[in-house]
N, C-alpha and C positions, 0 to 999 in steps of 0.2 A: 191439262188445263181443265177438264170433266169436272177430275178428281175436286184440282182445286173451289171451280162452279160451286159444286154441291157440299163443300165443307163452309162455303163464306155462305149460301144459304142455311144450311142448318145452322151455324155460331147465328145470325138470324135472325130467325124464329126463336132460339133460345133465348132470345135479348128479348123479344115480341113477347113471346108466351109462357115462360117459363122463369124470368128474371124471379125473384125473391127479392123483397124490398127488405132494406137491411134497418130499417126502422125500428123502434120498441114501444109500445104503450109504455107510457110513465106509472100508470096504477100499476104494472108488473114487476116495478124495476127493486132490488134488495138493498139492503143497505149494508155498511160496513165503515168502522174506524179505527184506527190507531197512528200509531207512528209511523213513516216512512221504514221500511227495512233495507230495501234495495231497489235502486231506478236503472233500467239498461234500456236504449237507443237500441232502434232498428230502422229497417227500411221505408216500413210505412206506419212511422210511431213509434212508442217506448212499450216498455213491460216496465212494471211495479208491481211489489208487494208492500203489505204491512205489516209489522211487527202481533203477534199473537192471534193472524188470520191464515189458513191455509190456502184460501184462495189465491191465487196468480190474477194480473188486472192487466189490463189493455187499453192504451188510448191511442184513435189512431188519428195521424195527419187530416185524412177525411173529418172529420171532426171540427176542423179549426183551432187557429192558434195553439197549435201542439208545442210551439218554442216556449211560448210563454209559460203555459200549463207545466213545460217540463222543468221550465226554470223553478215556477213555485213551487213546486214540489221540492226540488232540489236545495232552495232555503229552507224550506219548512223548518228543517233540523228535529225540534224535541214537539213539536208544535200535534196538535192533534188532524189528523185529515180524516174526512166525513167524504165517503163515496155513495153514488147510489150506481149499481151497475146491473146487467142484463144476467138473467137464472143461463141461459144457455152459451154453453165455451166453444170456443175456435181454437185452432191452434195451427202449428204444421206439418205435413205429412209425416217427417222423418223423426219425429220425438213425441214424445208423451206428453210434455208440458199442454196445458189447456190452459188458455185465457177468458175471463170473462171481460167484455166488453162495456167501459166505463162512462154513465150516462150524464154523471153531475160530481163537482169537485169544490169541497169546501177546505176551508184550513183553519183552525179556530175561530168558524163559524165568518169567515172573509168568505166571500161568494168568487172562486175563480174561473169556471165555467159552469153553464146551468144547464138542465134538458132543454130549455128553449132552444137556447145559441147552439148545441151539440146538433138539436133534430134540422135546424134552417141549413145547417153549413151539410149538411148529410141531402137532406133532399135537394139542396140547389147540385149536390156533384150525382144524383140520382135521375133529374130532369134530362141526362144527356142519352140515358138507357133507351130509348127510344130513337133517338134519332141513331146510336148506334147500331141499331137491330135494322131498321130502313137502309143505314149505307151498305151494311152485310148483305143484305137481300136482292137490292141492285147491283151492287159489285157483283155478286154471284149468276146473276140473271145475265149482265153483261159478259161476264168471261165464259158461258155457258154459248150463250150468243157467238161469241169469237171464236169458240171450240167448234163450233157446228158448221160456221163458215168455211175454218180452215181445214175443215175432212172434206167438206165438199170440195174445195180446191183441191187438193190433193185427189178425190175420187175423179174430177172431172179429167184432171191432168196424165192420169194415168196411163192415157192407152197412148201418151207420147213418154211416158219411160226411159222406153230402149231407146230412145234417140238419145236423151243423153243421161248416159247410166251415170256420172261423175256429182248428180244434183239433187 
């Protein structure tokens, strides 16, 4: 139970001191457009590409209205899409693929998500980091608490053991 203590402290502090806000300035964000090439569904959001772009794109759930976003995409058809999205890529551990992260989504110049709506729906699931990092550090405090208690019981109980070995 130690162990455990001092892992939900540190996960913690990490949430406290060290979180990275997954936010973008908009003056950084790149642009790109072309055609739809391919849209694939995943766990938290889609991947897309465009046609005569090398880049790999990302829009994730966090984001907002990712159904809709994914639907218009998926009519788009011949239609032109206009992205602005972030210079630095994510991806997942076990592949190479890199995604960049998708800030604003136009389709022949139809506005279907902007940086406004993308950064509000981002910082409102970002406001929780904090109160995450405070339950981690009381949980930890308390099971630390409950560790210490119950060695002391055990140490106090000790020297009746051998009365009953079966316990």
């Amino acid at each position: 139970m130690s162990v455990l203590a001092l892992c939900s402290v540190a996960m913690g502090l990490y949430f406290l001191l060290f979180h990275d806000s997954r936010l973008q300035v908009e003056a950084d964000l790149l642009q790109a457009s072309g055609q739809l090439s391919w849209l694939k569904k995943h766990r938290y959001g889609f991947h897309f590409a465009l046609k005569d772009q090398q880049q790999l794109f990302s829009y994730s759930n966090n984001a907002g209205s990712s159904d809709q976003v994914k639907k218009a995409l998926e009519t788009a058809g011949e239609k032109q899409v206009s992205l602005r999205y972030q210079k630095k890529t994510h991806g997942p551990l076990f592949s190479d693929d890199r995604y960049h992260s998708v800030w604003d989504i136009q389709i022949d110049q139809q506005v279907v998500r902007t940086y406004p709506q993308i950064k509000s729906a981002i910082t409102a699931s970002e406001k929780l980091v904090p109160w995450l990092g405070w339950f981690f550090v009381c949980a930890g405090f308390y099971l630390a608490y409950d560790a210490r208690k119950a060695y002391c019981n055990i140490k106090r109980n000790a020297q009746f053991h051998h009365l009953f070995p079966w316990g």
